[in-house]
Gaussian input, Z-matrix of N, CA and C with variables (Angstrom, degrees):
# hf/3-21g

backbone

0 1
 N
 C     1     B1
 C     2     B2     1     A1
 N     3     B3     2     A2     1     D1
 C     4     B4     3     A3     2     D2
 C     5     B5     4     A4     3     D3
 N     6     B6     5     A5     4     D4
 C     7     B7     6     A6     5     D5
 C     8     B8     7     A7     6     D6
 N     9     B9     8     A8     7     D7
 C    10    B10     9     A9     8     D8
 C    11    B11    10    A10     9     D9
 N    12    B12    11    A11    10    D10
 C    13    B13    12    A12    11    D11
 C    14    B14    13    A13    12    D12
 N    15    B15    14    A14    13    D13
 C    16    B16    15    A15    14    D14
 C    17    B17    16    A16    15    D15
 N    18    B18    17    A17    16    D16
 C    19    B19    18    A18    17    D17
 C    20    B20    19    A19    18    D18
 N    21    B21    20    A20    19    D19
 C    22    B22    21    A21    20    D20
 C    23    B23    22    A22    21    D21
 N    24    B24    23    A23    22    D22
 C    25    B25    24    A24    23    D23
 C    26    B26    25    A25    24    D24
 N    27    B27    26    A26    25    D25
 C    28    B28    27    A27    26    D26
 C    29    B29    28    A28    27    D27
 N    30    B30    29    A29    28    D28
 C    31    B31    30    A30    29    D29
 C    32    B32    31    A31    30    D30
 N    33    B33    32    A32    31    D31
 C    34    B34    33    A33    32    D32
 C    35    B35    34    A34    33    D33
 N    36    B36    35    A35    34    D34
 C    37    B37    36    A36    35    D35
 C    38    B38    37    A37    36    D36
 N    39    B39    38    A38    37    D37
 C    40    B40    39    A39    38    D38
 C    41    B41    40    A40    39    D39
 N    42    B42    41    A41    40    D40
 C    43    B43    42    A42    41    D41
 C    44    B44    43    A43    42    D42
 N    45    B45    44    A44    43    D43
 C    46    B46    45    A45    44    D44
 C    47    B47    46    A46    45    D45
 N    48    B48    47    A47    46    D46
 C    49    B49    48    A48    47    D47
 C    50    B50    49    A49    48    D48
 N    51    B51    50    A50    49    D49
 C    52    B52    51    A51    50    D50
 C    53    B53    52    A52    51    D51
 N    54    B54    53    A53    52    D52
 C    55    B55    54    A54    53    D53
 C    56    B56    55    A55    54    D54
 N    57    B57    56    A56    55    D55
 C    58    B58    57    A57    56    D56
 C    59    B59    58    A58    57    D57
 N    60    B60    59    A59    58    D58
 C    61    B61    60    A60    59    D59
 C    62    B62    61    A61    60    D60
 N    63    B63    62    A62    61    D61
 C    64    B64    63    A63    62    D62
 C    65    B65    64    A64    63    D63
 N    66    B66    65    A65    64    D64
 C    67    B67    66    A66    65    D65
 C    68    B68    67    A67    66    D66
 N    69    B69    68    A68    67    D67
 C    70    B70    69    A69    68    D68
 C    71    B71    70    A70    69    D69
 N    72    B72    71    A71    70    D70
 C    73    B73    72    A72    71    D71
 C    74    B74    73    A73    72    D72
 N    75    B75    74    A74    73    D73
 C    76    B76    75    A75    74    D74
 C    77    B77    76    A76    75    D75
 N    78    B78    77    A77    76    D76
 C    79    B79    78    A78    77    D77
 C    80    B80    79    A79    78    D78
 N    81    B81    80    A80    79    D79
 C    82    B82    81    A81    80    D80
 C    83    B83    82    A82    81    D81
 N    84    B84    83    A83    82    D82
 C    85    B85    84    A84    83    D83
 C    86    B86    85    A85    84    D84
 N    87    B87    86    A86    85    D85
 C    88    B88    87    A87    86    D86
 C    89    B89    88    A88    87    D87
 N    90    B90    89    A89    88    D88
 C    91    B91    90    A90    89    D89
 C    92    B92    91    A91    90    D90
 N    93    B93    92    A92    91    D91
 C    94    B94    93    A93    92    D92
 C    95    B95    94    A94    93    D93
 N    96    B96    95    A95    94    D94
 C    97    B97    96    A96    95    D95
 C    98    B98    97    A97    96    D96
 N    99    B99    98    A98    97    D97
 C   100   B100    99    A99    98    D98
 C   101   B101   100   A100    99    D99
 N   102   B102   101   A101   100   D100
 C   103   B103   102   A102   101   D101
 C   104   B104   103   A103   102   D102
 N   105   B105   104   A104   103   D103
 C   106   B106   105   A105   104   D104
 C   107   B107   106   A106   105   D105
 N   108   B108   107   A107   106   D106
 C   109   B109   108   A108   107   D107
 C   110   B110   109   A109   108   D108
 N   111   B111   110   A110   109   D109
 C   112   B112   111   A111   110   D110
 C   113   B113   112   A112   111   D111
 N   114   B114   113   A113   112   D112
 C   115   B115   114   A114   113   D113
 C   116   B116   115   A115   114   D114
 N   117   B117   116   A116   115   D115
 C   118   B118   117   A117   116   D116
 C   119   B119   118   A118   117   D117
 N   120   B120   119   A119   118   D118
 C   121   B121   120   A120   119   D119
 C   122   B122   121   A121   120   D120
 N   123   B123   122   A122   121   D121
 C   124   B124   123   A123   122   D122
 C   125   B125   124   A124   123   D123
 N   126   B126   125   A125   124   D124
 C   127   B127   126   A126   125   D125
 C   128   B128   127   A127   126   D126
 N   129   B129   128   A128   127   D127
 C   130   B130   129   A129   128   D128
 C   131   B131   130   A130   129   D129
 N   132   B132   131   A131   130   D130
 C   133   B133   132   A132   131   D131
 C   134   B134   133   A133   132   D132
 N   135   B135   134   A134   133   D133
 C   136   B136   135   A135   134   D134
 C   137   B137   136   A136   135   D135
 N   138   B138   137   A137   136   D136
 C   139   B139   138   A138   137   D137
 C   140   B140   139   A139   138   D138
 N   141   B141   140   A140   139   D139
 C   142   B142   141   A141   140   D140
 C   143   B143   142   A142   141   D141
 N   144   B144   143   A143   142   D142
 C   145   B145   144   A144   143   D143
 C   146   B146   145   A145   144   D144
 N   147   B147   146   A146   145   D145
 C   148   B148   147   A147   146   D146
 C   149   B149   148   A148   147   D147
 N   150   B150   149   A149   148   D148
 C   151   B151   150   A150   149   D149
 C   152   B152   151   A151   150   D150
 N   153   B153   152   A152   151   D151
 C   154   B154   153   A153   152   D152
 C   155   B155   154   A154   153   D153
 N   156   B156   155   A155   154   D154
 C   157   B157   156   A156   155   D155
 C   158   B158   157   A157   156   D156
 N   159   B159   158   A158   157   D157
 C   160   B160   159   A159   158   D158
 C   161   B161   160   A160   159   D159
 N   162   B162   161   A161   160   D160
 C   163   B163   162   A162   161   D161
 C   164   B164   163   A163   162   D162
 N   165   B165   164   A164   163   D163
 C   166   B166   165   A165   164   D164
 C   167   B167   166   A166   165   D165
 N   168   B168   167   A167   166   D166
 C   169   B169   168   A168   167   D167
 C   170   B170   169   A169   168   D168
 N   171   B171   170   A170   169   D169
 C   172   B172   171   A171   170   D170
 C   173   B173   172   A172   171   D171
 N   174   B174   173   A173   172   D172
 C   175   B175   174   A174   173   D173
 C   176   B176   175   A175   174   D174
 N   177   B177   176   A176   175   D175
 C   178   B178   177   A177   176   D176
 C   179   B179   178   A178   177   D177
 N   180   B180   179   A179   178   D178
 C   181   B181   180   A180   179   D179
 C   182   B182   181   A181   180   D180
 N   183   B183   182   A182   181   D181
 C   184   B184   183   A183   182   D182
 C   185   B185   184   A184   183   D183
 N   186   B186   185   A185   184   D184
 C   187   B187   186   A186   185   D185
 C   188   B188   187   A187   186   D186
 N   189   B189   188   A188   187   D187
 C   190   B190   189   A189   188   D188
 C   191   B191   190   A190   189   D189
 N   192   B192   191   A191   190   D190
 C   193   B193   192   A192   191   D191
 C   194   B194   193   A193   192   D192
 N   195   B195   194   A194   193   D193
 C   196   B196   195   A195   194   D194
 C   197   B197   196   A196   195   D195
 N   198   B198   197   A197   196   D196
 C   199   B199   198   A198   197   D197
 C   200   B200   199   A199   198   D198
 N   201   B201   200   A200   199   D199
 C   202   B202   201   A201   200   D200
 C   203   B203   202   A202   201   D201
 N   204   B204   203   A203   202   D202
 C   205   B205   204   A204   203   D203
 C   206   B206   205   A205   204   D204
 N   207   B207   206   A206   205   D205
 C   208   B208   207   A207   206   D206
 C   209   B209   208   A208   207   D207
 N   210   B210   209   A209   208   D208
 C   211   B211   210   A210   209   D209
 C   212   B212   211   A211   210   D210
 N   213   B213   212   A212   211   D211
 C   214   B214   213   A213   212   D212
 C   215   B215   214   A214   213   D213
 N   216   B216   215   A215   214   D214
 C   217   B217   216   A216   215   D215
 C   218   B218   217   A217   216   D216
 N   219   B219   218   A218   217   D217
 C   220   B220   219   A219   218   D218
 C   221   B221   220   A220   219   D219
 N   222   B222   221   A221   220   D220
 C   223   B223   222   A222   221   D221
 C   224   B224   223   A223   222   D222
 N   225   B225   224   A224   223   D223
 C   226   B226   225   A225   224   D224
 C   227   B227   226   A226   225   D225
 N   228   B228   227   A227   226   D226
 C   229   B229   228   A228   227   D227
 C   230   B230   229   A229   228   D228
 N   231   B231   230   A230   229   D229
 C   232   B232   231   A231   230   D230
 C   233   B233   232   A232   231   D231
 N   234   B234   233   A233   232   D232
 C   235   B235   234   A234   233   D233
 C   236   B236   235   A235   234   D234
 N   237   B237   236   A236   235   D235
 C   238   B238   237   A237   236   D236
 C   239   B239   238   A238   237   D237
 N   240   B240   239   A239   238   D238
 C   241   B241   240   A240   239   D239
 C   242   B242   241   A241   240   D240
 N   243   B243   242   A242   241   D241
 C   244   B244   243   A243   242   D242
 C   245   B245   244   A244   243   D243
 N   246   B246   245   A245   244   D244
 C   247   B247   246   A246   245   D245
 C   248   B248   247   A247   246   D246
 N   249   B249   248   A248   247   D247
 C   250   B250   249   A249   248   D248
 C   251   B251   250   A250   249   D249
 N   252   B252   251   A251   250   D250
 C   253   B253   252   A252   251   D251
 C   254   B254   253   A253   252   D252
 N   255   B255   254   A254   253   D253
 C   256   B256   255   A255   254   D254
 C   257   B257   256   A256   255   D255
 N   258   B258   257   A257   256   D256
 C   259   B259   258   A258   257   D257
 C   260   B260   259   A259   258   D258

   B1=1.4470
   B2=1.5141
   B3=1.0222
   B4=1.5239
   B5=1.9017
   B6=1.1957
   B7=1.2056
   B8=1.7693
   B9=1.0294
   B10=1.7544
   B11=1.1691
   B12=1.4292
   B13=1.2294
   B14=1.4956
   B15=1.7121
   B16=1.4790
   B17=1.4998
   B18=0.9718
   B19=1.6108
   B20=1.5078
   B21=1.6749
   B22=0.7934
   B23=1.4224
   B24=1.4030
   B25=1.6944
   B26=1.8526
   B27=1.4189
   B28=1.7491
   B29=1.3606
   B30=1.3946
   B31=1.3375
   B32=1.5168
   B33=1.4625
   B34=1.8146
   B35=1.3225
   B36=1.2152
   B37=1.8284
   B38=1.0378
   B39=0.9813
   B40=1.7650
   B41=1.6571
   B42=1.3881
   B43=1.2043
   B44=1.7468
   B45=1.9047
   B46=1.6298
   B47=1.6473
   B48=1.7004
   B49=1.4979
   B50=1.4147
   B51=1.7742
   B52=1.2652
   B53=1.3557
   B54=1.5649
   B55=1.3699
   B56=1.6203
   B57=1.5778
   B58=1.5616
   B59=1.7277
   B60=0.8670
   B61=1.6764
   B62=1.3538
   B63=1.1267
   B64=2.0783
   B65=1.4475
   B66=1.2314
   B67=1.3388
   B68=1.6212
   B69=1.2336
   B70=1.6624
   B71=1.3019
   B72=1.3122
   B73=1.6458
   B74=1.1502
   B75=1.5568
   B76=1.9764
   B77=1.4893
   B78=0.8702
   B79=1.5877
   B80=1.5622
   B81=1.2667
   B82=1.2761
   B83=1.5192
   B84=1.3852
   B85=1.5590
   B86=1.7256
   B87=1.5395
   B88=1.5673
   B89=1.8302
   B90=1.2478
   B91=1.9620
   B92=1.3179
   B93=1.1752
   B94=1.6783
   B95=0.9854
   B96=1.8328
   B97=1.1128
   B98=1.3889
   B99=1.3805
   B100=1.5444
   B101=1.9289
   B102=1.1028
   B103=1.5610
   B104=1.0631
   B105=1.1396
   B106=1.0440
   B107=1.5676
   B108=1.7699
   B109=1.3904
   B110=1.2785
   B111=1.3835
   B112=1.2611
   B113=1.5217
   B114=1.8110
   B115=1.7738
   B116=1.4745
   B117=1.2280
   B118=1.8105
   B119=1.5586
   B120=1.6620
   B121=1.6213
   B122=1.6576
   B123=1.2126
   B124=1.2727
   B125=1.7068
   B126=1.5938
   B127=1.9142
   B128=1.7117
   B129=1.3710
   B130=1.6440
   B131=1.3569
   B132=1.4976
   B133=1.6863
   B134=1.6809
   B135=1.4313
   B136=1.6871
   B137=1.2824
   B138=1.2699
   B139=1.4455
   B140=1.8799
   B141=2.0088
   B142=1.7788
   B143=1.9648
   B144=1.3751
   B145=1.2726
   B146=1.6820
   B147=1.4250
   B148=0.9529
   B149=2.1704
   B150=1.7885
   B151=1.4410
   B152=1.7060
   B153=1.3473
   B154=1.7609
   B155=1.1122
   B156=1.1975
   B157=1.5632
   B158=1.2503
   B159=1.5791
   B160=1.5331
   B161=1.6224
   B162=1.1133
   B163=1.7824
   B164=1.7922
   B165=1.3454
   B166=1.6334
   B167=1.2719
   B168=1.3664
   B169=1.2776
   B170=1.4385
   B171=1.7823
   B172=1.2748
   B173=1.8915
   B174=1.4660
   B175=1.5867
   B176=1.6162
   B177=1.2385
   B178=1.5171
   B179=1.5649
   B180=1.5734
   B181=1.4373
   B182=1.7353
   B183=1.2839
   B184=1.7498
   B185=1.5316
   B186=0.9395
   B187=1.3385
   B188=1.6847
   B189=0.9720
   B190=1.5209
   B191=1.5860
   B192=1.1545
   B193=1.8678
   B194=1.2747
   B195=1.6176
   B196=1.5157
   B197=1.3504
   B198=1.4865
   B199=1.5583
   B200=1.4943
   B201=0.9041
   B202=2.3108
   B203=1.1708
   B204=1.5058
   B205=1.2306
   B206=1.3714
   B207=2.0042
   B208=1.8249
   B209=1.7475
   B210=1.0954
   B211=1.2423
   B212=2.0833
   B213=1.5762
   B214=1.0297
   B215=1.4883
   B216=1.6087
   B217=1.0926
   B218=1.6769
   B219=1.5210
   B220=1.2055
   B221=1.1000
   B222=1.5169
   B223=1.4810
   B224=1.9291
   B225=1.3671
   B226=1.9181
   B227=1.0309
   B228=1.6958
   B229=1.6291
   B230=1.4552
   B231=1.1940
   B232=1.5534
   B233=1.6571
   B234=1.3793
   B235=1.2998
   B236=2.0261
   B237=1.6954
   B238=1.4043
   B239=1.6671
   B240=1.2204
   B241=1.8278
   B242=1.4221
   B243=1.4712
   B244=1.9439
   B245=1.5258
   B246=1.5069
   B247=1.5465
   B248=1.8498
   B249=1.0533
   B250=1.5628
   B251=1.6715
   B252=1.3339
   B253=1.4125
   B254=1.3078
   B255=1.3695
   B256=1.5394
   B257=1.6861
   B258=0.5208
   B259=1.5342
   B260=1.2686
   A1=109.65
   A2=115.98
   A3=135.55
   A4=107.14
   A5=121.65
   A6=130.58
   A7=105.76
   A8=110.83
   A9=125.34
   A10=134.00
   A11=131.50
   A12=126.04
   A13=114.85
   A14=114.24
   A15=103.26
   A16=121.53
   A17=115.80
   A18=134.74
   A19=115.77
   A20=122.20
   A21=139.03
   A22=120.75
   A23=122.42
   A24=110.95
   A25=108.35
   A26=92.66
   A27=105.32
   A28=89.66
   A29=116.83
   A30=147.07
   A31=117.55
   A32=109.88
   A33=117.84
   A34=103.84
   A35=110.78
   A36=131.91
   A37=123.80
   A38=121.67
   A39=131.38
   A40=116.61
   A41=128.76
   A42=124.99
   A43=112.54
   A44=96.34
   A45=104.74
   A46=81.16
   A47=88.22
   A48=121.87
   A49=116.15
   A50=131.41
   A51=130.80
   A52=94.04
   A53=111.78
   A54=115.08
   A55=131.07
   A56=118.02
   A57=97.10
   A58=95.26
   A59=119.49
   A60=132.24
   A61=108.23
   A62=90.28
   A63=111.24
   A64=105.65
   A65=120.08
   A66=118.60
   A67=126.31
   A68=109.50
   A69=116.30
   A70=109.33
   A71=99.97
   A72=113.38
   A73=114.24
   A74=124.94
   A75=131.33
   A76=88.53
   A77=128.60
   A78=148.85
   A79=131.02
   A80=118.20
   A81=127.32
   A82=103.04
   A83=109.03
   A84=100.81
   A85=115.71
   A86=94.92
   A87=133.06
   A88=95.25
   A89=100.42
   A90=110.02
   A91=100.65
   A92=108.57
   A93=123.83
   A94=126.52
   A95=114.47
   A96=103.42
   A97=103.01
   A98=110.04
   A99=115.55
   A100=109.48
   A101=100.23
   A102=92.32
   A103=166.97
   A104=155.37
   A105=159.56
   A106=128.97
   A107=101.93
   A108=113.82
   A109=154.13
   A110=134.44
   A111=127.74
   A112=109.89
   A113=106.12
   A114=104.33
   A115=91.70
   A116=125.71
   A117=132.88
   A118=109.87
   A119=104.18
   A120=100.22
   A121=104.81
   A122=127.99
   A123=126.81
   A124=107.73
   A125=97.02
   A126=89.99
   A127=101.86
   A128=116.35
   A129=102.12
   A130=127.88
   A131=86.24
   A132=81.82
   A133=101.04
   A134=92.16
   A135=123.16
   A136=118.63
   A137=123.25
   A138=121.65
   A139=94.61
   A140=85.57
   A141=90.03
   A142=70.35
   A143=86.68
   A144=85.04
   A145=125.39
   A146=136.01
   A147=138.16
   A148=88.12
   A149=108.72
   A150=90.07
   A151=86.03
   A152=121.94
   A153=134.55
   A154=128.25
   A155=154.35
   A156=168.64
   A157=101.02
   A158=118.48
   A159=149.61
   A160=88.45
   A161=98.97
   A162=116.98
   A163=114.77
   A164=100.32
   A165=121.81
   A166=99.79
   A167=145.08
   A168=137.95
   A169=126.22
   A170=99.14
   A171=113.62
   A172=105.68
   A173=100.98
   A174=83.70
   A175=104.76
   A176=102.44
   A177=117.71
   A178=113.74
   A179=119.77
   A180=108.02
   A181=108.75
   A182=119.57
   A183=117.78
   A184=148.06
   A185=142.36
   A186=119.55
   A187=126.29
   A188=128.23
   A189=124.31
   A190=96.16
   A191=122.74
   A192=133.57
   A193=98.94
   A194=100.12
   A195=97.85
   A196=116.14
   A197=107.22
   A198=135.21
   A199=118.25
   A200=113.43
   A201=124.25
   A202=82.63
   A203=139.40
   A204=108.64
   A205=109.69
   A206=127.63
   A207=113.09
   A208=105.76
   A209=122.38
   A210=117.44
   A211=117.39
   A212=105.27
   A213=116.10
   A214=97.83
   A215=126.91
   A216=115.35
   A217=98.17
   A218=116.13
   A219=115.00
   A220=133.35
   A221=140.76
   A222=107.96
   A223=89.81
   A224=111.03
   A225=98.13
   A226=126.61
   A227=120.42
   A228=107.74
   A229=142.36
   A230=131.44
   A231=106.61
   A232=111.01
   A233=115.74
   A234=116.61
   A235=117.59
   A236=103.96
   A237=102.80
   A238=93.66
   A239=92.12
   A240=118.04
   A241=127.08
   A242=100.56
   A243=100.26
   A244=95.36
   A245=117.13
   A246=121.36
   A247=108.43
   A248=110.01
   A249=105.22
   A250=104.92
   A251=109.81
   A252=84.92
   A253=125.40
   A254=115.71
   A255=118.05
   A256=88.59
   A257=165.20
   A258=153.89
   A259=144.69
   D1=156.00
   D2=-156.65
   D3=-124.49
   D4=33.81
   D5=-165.25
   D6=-68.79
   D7=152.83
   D8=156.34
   D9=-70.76
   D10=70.95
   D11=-176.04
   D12=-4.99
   D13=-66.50
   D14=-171.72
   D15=-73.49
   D16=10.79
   D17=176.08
   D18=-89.81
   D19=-14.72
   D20=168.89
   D21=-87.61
   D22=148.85
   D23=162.77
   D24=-171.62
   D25=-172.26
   D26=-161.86
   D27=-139.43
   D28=132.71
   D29=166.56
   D30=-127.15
   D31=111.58
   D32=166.71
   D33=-120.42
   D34=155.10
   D35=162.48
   D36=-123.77
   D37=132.60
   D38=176.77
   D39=-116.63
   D40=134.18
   D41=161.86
   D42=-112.68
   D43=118.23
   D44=-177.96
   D45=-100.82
   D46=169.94
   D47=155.88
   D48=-90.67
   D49=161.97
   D50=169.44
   D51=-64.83
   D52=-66.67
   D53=-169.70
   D54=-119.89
   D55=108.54
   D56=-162.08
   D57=-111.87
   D58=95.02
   D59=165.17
   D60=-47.76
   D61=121.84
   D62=170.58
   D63=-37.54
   D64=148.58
   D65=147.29
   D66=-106.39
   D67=13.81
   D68=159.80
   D69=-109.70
   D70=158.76
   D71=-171.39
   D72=-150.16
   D73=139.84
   D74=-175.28
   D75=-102.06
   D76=122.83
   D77=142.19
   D78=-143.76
   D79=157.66
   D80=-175.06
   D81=-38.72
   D82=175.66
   D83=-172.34
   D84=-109.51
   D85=-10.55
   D86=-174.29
   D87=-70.16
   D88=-44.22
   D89=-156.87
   D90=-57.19
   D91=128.79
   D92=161.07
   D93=-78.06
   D94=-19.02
   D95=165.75
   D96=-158.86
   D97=166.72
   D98=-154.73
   D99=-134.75
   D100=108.87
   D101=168.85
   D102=-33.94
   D103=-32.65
   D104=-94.68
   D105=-102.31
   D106=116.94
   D107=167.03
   D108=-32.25
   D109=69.93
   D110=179.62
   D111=-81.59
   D112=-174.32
   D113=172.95
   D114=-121.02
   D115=25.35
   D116=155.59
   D117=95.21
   D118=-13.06
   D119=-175.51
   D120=-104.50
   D121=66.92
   D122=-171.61
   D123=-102.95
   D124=-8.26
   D125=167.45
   D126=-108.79
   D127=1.41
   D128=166.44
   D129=-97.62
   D130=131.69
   D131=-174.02
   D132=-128.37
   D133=179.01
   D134=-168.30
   D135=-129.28
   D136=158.47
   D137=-173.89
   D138=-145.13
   D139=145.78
   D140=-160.65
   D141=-126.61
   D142=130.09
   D143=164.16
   D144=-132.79
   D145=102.60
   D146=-116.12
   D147=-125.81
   D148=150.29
   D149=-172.82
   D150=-162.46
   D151=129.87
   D152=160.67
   D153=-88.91
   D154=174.45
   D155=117.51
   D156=-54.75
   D157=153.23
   D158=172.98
   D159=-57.04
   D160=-58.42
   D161=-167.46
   D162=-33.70
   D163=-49.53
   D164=178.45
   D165=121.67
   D166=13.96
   D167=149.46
   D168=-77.57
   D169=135.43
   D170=-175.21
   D171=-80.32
   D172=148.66
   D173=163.99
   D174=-141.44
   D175=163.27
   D176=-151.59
   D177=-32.86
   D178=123.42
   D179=-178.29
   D180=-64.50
   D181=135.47
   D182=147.30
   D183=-60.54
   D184=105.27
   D185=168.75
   D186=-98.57
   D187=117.24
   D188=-164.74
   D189=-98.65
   D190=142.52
   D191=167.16
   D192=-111.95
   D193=158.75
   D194=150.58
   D195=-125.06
   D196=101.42
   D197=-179.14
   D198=-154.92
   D199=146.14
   D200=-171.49
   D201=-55.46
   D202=-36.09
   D203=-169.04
   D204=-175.21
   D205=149.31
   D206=179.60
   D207=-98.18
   D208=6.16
   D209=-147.03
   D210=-45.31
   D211=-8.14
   D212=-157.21
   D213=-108.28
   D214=6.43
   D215=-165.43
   D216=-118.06
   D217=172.39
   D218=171.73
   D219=-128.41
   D220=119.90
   D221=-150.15
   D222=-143.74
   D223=162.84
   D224=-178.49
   D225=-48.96
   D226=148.97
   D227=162.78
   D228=-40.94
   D229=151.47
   D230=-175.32
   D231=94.80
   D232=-46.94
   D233=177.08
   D234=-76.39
   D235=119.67
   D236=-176.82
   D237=-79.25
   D238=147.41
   D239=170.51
   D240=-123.24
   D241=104.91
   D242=-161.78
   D243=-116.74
   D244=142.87
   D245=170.46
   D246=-99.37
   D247=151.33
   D248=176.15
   D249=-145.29
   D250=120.54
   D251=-179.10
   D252=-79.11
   D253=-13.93
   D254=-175.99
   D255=-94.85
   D256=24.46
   D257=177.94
   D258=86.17

C-alpha cells in the first residue's frame, strides 16, 4: 500500500483523577488514627485524550470534564476544552 503519512494517525485516552491519595501511610506505630489529606475531588475524574500523524505531527491535546460547562477555567493555548455532563 501506498498510503500518506498525513492521512495516517494514533489516538489514546486516558482517565486521571484531580486527586488520588495514597493508600500507605508512615506514622507512629502507637496512632490510632491517621490522617490523611485530600483536596475533596478524589472521585472526579477527567479524561486527556491525546492523538499524532504518521508524518510526526502532534495535534491538539483534549481534555474532556464532566461538568455543563469549563468556561471559568484556564488552561494553555493549544489545549481543546470539552464539558460532558455524563462523562
Amino acid at each position: 500500500h501506498n498510503y500518506l503519512l498525513q492521512l495516517m494517525g494514533n489516538m489514546d485516552k486516558t482517565s486521571l483523577a484531580f486527586d488520588m491519595p495514597n493508600n500507605v501511610t508512615i506514622n507512629d506505630t502507637e496512632s490510632r488514627t491517621i490522617s490523611i489529606r485530600t483536596c475533596g475531588y478524589e472521585k472526579s475524574w477527567f479524561t486527556v485524550v491525546l492523538a499524532c500523524i504518521a508524518d510526526g505531527n502532534k495535534l491538539s491535546p483534549m481534555i474532556i470534564f464532566k461538568l455543563k460547562n469549563v468556561s471559568r477555567l484556564r488552561f494553555p493555548p493549544g489545549v481543546i476544552v470539552r464539558a460532558n455532563e455524563k462523562g
